[in-house]
C-alpha positions in Angstrom: -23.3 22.4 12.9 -23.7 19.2 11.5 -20.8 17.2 9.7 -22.5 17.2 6.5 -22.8 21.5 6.7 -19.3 21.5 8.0 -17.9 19.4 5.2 -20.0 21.5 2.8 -18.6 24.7 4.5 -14.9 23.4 4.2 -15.1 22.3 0.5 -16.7 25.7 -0.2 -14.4 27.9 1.4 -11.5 26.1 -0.4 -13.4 26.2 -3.7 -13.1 22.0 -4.4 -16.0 20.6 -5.9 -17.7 17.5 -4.5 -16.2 15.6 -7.7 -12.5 16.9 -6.6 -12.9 16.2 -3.2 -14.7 12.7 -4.4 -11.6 12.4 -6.3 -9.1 13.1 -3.6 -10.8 10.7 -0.9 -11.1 7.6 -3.3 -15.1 8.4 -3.2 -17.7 9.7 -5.3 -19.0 12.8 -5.6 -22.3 10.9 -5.4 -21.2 9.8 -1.8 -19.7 13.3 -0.9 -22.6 14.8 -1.5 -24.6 12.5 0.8 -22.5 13.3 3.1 -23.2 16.6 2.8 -26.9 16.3 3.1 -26.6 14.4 5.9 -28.1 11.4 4.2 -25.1 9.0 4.9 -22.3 9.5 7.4 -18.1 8.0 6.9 -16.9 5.5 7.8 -14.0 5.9 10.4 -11.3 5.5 7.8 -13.3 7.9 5.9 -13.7 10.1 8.4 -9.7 10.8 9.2 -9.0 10.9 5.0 -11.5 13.8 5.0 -9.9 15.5 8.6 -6.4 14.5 6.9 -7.3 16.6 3.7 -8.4 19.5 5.4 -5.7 19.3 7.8 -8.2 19.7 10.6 -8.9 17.5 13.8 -12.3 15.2 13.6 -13.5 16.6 16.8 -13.6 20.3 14.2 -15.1 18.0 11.0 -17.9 16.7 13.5 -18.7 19.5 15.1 -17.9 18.3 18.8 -17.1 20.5 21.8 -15.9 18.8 24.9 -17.5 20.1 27.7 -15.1 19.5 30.5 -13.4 23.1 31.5 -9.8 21.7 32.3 -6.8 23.1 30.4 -6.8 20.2 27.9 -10.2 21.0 27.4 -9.9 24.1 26.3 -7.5 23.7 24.2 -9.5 21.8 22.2 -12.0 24.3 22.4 -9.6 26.7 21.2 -8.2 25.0 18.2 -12.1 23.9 17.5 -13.1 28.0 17.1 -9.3 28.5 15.5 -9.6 26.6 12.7 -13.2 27.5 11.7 -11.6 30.9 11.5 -11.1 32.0 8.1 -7.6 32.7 6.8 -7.9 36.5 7.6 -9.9 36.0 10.8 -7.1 33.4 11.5 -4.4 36.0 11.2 -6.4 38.6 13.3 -6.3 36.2 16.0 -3.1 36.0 16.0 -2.0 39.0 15.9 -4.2 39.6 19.0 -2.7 36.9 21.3 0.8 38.4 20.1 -0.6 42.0 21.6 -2.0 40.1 24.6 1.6 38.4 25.3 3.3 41.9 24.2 1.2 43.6 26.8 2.0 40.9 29.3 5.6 40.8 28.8 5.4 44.8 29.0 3.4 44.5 32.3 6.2 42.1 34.3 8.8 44.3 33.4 7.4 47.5 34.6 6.3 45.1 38.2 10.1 44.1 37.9 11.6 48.1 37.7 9.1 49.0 40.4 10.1 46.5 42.7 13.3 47.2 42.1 13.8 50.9 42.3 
């Protein structure tokens, strides 16, 4: 996705109009909604009010994945795909890794009492 779709997507999903969002930003709506068209791109300064307002990394606003497959890498992969996770998709994730770790926890302890006994 492009940053002007996922700007557009963001503002959406948190029902702010371009003018609010203009508003917010010290910017028009006439220059949010370039944005959004892809017409015009931020400025850097620009660029971390808007990830600041969404309380979202730019790497997530700009719609880059770094490729590299080391840990670091993926967590930034991870947070990338978390936070264009709605609210409720957001807390069905969560409640999954909490299984996963559950079922983990659940796992070494029967190992433990087997090795044990």
């Amino acid at each position: 996705m492009s940053f002007g779709s996922n700007l557009e997507k963001l503002r959406k999903e948190r029902k702010i109009s371009q003018s609010k969002l203009g508003n917010a930003l010290g910017i028009t709506q006439q220059m949010i909604s370039s944005y959004e068209k892809d017409i015009s791109s931020p400025n850097i300064d620009t660029l971390v009010k808007i990830a600041d307002f969404f309380e979202i990394s730019i790497d997530r606003l700009v719609g880059h994945i770094a490729k590299s497959e080391n840990p670091a890498s993926q967590k930034i992969q991870f947070d990338y795909l978390f936070d264009s996770f709605s609210l409720e998709d957001k807390e069905r994730c969560l409640f999954i890794l909490k299984t996963l770790l559950l079922d983990r926890e659940k796992t070494n302890e029967n190992l433990f009492i087997k090795k044990n006994c």
